[in-house]
C-alpha positions, 0 to 999 in steps of 0.5 A: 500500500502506498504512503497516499493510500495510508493517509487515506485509509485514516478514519480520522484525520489530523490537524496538519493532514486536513490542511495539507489535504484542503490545499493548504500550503499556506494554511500550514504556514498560517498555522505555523506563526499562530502556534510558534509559541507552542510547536516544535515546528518553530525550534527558535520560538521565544521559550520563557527562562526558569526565572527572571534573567538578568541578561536578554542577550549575551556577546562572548569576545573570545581572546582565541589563542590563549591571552597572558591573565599575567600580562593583561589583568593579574598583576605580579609584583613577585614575578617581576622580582623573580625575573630571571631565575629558575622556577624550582620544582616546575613540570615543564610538560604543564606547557606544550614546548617543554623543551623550551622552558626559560627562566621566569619571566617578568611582564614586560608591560606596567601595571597601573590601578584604575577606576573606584574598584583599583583593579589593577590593569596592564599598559595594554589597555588604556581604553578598556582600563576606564571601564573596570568598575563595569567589570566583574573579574574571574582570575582563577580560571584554569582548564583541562587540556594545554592544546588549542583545540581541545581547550576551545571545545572545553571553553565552548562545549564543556567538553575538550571532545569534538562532538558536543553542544556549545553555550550559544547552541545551548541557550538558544535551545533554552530561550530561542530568540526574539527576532525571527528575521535573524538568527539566535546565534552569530558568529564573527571570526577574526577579519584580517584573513587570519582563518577561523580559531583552530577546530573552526566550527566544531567551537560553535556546533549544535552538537547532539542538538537540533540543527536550528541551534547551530551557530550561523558564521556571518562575513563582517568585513566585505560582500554578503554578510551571509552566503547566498542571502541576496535574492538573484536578479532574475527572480522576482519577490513574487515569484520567490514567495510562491517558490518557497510556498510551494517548498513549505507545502511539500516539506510539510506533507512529507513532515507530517508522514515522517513526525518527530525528526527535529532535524527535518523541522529545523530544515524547513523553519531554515527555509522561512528564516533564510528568506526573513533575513534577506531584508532584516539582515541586510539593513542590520548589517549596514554600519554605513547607517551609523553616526560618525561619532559612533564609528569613532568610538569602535575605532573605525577610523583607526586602520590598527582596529577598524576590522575588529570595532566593525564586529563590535559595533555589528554586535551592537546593532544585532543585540538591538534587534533581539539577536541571543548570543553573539560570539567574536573571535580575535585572532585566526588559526597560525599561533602567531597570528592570534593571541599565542606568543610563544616567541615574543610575548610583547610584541604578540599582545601588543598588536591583539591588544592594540586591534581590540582595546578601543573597539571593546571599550567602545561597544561597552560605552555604546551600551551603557549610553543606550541602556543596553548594557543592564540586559546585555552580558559582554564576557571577555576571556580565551580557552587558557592563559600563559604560564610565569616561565619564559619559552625560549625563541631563539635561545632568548627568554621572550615568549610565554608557552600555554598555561592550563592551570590559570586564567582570567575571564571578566564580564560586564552587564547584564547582571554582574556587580562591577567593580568585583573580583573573585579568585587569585592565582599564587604569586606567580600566577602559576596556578588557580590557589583561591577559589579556583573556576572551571570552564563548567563554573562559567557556563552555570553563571552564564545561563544564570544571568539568561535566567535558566538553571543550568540542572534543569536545561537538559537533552535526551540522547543516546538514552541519558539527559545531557546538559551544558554543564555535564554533572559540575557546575556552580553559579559565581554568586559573588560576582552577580549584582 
């Protein structure tokens, strides 16, 4: 017997089936928007948080490559002092180069005590440092794995394995997004022809997850921000309109036959969103719109930066117009062409530093003067930071190899008390000694401030409840407002 004589052997007939079978494509579609609230067919429909969220958005700026915490906001007078001598006692695998382990290593840039909180700030950055009591700092970071890829996937998933869900995919999976014009999850990677971070997009993957909460890589420099999104010349708006509406009734015929397979409803909800975007993203893409001032202030007209203030100011309008998560990376693939200074720790976070200071500083301005900032989560920090040892270059003690046992991130807005700090590294910042933060840490505190639990935001797969958090977990309640 055929599928088409099964449905009509029916004695009775669903919902979905008698308005496939009324010709009614468009009913389909029409029923669809009302019931968006309520039905899977729309993966990204707006879902209320388990409690009142502090944060309505969140923009993740990932220093990929791994910034120095001892070079850019843990200062270390007791390294300076020790500048030269022999770490006694340190296990020279604990970086990736152990054959090439220096002597310790002093900072090589000035420390300086900033705004009400005295939050100690490197010489790197004399934009951000007037915005420290914005900032809630986490510097006892530390992570699982000293290699690049695997500790993206930790910072990103959770997990140092390929394979698993990301924060963004995560919380637009809890929340869903505002804007049904525009994706609930942007991705930028570095704009100076660098390439991705290393895993490219394994580090913003849906995993196990639906494919609708796959992170969508936007170009944030030239040409269409998103591939194939202008509509062709030759085809008309009317004559797209029916394409698609064709496309829907068929996808929904087969849907209905096929119920309950999330990937083929993601599919068809990406044909609709495809076709909003074409007019919403296009405008939202438009910085050409913005004030010259506000350029200004992301350093647009600064050739050093103006790649990087662009994304900030893309992320800025993106949250204005209801995008979930935003996440920006600075810094490409090839170790020196991101924030690894193996071999000159000076001259590498001189130039990220110098790319990124006054756009970031910018977009934290930009916010606060458009009230934006109260619900928006702005979270600076890399997958882990450098150790206090020198890595030879050259015979020469001037670079810094990965340090998994210590780290700083710092967030701003959307519901954290500036001007806070929690955590210290010892004196040397070799390792986390108080209060040490996990990866799993981060991404509790994250989803609290978006106003979900993070036990409480699961997945069945493979016959288990999977969740961001694995079985760890603990929101940093001294850092929220």
């Amino acid at each position: 017997m055929s599928d088409a004589s099964s449905i009509e052997a029916l004695p009775t007939l669903r919902r979905r089936d008698w308005l496939i079978r009324a010709g009614g494509g468009c009913g389909v579609l029409a029923l669809h928007s009302l019931l968006c609230g309520q039905n899977s067919a729309n993966p990204l429909a707006v879902r209320q948080p388990h409690f009142a969220a502090k944060a309505k958005s969140i923009i993740w700026l990932f220093m990929n490559g791994g910034p120095s915490h001892i070079d850019t906001w843990d200062y270390k007078p007791a390294l300076t002092k020790a500048n030269g001598k022999t770490f006694e006692g340190f296990d020279t695998t604990t970086g990736f180069f152990d054959t090439a382990v220096g002597p310790l290593l002093q900072s090589p840039f000035a420390f300086q005590q900033h705004g009400q909180s005295g939050a100690w700030v490197s010489s790197l950055f004399p934009y951000l440092s007037q915005h420290v009591d914005k900032m809630a700092f986490v510097k006892s970071f530390r992570t699982k794995s000293n290699n690049h890829s695997p500790a993206l996937f930790m910072a990103n998933t959770g997990d140092t394995r390929m394979g698993r869900p990301c924060a963004g995919s995560w919380l637009t999976y809890g929340l869903g997004t505002e804007n049904q014009n525009l994706p609930g999850f942007v991705v930028m990677t570095d704009a100076q022809g660098r390439g991705m971070p290393k895993g490219h997009a394994t580090n913003w993957s849906n995993g196990f997850l639906p494919g609708a909460y796959q992170g969508n890589w936007v170009r944030s420099q030239s040409g269409t921000p998103i591939a194939n999104l202008k509509r062709p010349a030759n085809l008309t708006p009317e004559a797209q309109r029916r394409r698609l509406d064709l496309l829907a009734e068929l996808n929904n015929a087969h849907l209905a036959e096929h119920p309950g397979q999330p990937e083929l409803e993601a599919r068809i909800a990406s044909f609709e969103l495809a076709y909003r975007m074409q007019s919403e993203a296009l405008d939202c893409f438009d910085i050409a719109k913005e004030p010259e001032k506000i350029r200004q202030i992301y350093g647009l007209d600064d050739e050093r930066c103006s790649h990087f203030g662009r994304q900030c100011l893309l992320a800025r309008r993106m949250v204005e117009r209801g995008v979930r998560f935003i996440q920006i990376y600075s810094g490409g693939t090839a170790n020196d062409q991101s924030w690894d200074g193996h071999a000159d720790i000076r001259k590498n976070h001189t130039e990220f530093a110098g790319e990124t200071d006054r756009p970031i500083a910018g977009l934290l301005a930009d916010l606060e003067q458009r009230g934006l900032l109260e619900q928006c989560l702005v979270i600076w920090g890399g997958e882990f930071g450098r150790l206090p040892v020198s890595q030879l270059s050259n015979g020469l003690p001037t670079g810094r190899d990965h340090n998994p046992h210590a780290g700083c991130f710092w967030f701003a807005g959307g519901g954290v008390q500036g001007g806070t700090s929690i955590g210290e590294t010892d004196e040397l910042g070799h390792k986390a000694v108080v209060d040490p933060v996990d990866i799993h840490d981060i991404h509790a505190t994250i989803l609290h401030l978006a106003g979900l639990d993070h036990r409480r935001l699961t997945y069945l797969h493979n016959g288990r409840n999977f969740r961001l958090t694995d079985v760890a977990g603990k929101v940093l309640k001294t850092l929220l407002a």
